[in-house]
C-alpha positions as CSV (number, residue, x, y, z in Angstrom):
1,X,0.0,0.0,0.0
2,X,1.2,3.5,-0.8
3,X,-0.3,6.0,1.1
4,X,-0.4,10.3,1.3
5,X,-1.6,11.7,4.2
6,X,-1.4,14.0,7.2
7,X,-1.7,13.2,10.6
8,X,-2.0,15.8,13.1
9,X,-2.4,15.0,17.2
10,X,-3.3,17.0,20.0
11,X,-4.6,16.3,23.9
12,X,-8.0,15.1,23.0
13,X,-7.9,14.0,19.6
14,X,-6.2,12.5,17.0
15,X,-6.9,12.6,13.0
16,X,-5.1,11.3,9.7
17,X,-6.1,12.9,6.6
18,X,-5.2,10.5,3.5
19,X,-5.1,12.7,0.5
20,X,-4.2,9.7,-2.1
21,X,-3.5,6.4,-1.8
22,X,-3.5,2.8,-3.1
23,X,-4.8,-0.4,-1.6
24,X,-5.1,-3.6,-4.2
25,X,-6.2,-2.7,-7.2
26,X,-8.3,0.6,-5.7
27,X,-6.7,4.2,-5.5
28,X,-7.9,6.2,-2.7
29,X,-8.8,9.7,-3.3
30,X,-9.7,10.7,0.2
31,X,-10.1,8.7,3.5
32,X,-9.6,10.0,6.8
33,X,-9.0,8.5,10.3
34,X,-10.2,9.9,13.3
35,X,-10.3,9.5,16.9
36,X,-12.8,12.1,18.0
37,X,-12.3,12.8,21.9
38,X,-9.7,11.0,23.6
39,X,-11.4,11.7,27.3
40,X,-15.1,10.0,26.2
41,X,-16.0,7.3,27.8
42,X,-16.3,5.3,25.1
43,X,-13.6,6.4,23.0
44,X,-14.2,5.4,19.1
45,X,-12.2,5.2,16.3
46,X,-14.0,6.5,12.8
47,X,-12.8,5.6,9.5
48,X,-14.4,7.9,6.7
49,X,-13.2,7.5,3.0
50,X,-13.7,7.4,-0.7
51,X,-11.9,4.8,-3.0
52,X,-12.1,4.2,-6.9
53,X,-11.3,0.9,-8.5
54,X,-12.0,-3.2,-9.0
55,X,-15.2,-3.9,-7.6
56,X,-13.7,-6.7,-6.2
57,X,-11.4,-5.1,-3.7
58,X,-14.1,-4.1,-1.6
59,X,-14.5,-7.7,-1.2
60,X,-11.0,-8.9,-0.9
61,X,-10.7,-7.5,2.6
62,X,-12.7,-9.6,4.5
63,X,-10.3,-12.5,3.9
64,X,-7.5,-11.5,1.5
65,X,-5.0,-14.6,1.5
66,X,-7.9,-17.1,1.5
67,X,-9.7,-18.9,-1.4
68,X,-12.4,-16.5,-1.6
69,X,-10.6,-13.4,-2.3
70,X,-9.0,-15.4,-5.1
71,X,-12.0,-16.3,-6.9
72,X,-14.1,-13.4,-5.7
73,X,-13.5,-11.4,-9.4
74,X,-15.1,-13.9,-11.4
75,X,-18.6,-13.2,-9.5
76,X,-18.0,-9.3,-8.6
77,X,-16.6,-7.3,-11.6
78,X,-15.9,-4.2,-12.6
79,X,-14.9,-0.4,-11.7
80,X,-16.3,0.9,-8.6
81,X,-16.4,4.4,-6.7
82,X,-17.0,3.5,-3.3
83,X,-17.7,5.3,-0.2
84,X,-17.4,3.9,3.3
85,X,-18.0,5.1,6.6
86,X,-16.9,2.9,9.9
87,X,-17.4,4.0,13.3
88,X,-16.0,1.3,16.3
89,X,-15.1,1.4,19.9
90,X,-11.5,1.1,20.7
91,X,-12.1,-1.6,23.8
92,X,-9.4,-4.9,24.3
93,X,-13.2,-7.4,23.5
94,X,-14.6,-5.8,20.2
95,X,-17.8,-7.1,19.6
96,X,-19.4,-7.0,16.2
97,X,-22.8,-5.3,17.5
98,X,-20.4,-2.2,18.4
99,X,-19.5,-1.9,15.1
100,X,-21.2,0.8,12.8
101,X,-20.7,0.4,8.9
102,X,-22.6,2.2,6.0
103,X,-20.7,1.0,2.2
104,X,-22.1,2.7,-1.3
105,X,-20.5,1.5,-4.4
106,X,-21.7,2.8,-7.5
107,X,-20.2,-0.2,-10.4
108,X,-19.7,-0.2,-13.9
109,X,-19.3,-2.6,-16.5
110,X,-20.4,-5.2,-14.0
111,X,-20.4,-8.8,-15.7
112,X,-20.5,-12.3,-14.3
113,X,-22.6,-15.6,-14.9
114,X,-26.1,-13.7,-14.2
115,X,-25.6,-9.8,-14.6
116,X,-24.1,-8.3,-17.9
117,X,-23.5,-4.9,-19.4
118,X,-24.5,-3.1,-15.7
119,X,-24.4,-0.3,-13.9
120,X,-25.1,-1.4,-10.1
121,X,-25.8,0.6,-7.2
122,X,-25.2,-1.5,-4.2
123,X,-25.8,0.3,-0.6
124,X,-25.0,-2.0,2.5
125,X,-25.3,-0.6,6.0
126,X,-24.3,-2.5,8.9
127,X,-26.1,-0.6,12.5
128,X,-25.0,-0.1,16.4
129,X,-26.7,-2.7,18.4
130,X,-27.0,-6.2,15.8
131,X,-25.3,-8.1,13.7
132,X,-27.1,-7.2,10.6
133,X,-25.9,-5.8,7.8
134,X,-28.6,-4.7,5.4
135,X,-27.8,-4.6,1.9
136,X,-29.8,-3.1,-1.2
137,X,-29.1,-3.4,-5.0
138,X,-30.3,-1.1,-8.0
139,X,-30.2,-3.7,-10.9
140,X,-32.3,-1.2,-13.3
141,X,-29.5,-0.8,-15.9
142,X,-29.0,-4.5,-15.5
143,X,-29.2,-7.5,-18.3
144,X,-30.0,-10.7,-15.8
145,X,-29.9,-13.8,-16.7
146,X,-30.8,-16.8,-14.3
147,X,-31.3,-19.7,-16.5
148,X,-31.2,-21.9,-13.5
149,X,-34.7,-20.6,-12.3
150,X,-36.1,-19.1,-15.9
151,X,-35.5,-15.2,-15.0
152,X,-34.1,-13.1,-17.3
153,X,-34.4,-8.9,-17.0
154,X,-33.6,-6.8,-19.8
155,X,-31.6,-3.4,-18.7
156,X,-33.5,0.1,-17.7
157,X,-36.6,-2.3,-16.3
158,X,-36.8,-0.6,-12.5
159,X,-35.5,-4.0,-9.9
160,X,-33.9,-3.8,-6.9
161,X,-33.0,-6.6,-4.5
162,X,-33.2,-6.2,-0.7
163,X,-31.4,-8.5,2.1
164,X,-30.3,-9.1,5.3
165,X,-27.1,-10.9,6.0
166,X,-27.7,-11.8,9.8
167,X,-24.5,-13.4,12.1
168,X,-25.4,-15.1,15.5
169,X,-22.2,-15.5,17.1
170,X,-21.7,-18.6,16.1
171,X,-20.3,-20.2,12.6
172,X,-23.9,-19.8,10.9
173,X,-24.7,-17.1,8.2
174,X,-28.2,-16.4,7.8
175,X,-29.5,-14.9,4.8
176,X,-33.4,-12.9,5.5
177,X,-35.9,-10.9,4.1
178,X,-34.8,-11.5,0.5
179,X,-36.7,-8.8,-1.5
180,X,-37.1,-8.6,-5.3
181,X,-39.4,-5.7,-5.8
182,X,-39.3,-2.5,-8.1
């Protein structure tokens, strides 16, 4: 990674301003990394940034040496402009309930197995308080093809898909609400 960026310090807080950068395949036009108020009792660490790049590198994070983030551009393709905003406690038992994280990606020329020629608008948010992360996706300028369940969708017909990708605490993923509306 090759990064730009000022960081700047002072009695209560703390905050690093990234002016350009690169991370994979993604160039980071602006990110910054705060810690608000040093003397709060719950003192929380907020991530705010903007990156532009493979689709696929938001992705590749959540398990970048493994399997997954190997094959994981053969399903999600394409150039994305991507902003992100994480909020966190700093506390020695992180918990992912304490976690706040809102991700838009706006992708082009997104092409697999079922979506071609698309623009996609995918919003995930991720609130204090659960382990849910709630994603929508704008497949209006979409061509979809599922030939495993006869559904095709030509592009510019209004669709959206609506989820809920729930953790437990244990090793189970739970997949709810899934909403194919207009």
């Amino acid at each position: 990674s090759k990064i730009d960026g000022i960081a700047s310090f002072n009695k209560s807080q703390m905050k690093i301003d990234i002016s350009k950068g690169e991370v994979l395949k993604s160039k980071i036009n602006f990110a910054s990394v705060a810690i608000p108020n040093f003397d709060a009792k719950k003192i929380m660490l907020e991530i705010d940034g903007k990156v532009f790049g493979a689709a696929e590198d938001s992705l590749k994070h959540i398990s970048y040496k493994s399997e997954f983030a190997a094959q994981i551009g053969n399903y999600f393709s394409g150039k994305a402009e991507t902003t992100l905003a994480i909020k966190l406690p700093i506390t020695e038992h992180l918990k992912l309930q304490d976690v706040y994280i809102k991700v838009l990606s706006n992708i082009q020329n997104f092409n697999n197995d079922y979506i071609s020629d698309a623009s996609v608008v995918i919003s995930t948010v991720k609130e204090f308080a659960n382990n849910n992360f709630i994603t929508e996706a704008d497949l209006t300028n979409a061509n979809i093809h599922l030939k495993q369940f006869n559904i095709t969708k030509a592009k510019g017909v209004a669709s959206k898909i609506k989820t809920t990708l729930s953790f437990d605490g244990s090793d189970i993923l739970y997949l709810k609400n899934f909403d194919w509306g207009r």
